[in-house]
N, C-alpha and C positions, 0 to 999 in steps of 0.2 A: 163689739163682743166683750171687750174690758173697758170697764169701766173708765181706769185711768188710763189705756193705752191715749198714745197720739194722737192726734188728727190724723186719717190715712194710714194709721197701722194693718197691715196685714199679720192675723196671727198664722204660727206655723203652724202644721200638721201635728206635731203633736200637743200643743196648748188646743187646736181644735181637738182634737181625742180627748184630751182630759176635761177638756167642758161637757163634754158628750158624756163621759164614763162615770165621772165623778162626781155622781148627785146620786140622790136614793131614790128606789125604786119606786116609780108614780102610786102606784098600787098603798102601799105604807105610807107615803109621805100621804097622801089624800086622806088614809084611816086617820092618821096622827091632826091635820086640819079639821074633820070632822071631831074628834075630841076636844078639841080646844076650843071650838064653837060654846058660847056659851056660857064660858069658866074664869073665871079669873087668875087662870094661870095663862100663861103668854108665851110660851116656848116650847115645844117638843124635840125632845131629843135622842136622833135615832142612830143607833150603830151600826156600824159597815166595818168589813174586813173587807181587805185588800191582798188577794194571797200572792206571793211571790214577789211582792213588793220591797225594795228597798228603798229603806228611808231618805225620802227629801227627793229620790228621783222616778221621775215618772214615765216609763218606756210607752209607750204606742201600742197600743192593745192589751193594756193592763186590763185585769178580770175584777169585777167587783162585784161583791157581795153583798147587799143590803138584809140586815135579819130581822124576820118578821116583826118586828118587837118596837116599842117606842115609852120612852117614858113626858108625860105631861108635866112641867112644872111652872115655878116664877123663876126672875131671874136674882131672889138672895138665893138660892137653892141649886143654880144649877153648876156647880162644881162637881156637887157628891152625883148627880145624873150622867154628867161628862166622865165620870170615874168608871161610874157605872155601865157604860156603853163604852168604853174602851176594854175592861173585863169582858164583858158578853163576848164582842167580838176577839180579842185576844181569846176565850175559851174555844170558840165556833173552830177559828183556826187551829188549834190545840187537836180538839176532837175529829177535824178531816187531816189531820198527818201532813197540817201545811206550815211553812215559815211565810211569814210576811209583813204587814202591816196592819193595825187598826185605822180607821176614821168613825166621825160621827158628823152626824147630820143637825143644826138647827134649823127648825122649822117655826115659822111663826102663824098665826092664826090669818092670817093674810096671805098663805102661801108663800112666804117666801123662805127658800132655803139658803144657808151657807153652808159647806163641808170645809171640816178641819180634820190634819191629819191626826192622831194619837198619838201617847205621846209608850205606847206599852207594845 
């Protein structure tokens, strides 16, 4: 399940929730691969809130929110997009009367994702 765990690591219950929870929603990440089809840009990058989230720890049935939205870029560029998807979703939370956390999603044109938490 991890990549560097041990030989015979069992993860726990909640590293398995968070691998479950913590990716972006199939639906957008697919929109965001189909854009990048074709481009010469190489990363998409999608924002997630995290409501009620506090930073750096991750409870067990955390709610996540993926927002419809993804920006296409290269990677000299993708700082000002990570900035940018940390806003989005810091606002999303803002506008539902939530505290919590940001994340963002990279996706590359191969499907594959990594999420990083925010830093806003």
């Amino acid at each position: 399940m991890f990549w560097d765990a041990p030989e015979g690591y069992e993860p726990t219950e909640t590293e398995r929730d968070m691998r479950a929870r913590l990716t972006p929603d199939p639906d957008v990440q697919a929109r965001a691969v189909r854009a990048l089809a074709g481009t010469e840009r190489r990363i998409a990058v999608i924002p997630m809130a995290l409501p009620g989230k506090t930073r750096g720890v991750w409870t067990t049935g955390q709610p996540v929110h993926t927002l419809p939205l993804f920006w296409v870029t290269a990677e000299h560029a993708l700082h000002s997009y990570t900035d940018a998807a940390d806003l989005a979703a810091r606002g999303w939370l803002n506008c539902e009367g939530e505290k919590g956390t940001t994340a963002y999603a990279l996706v590359t044109a191969d499907d594959v994702a990594a999420v990083f938490e925010g830093w806003r």
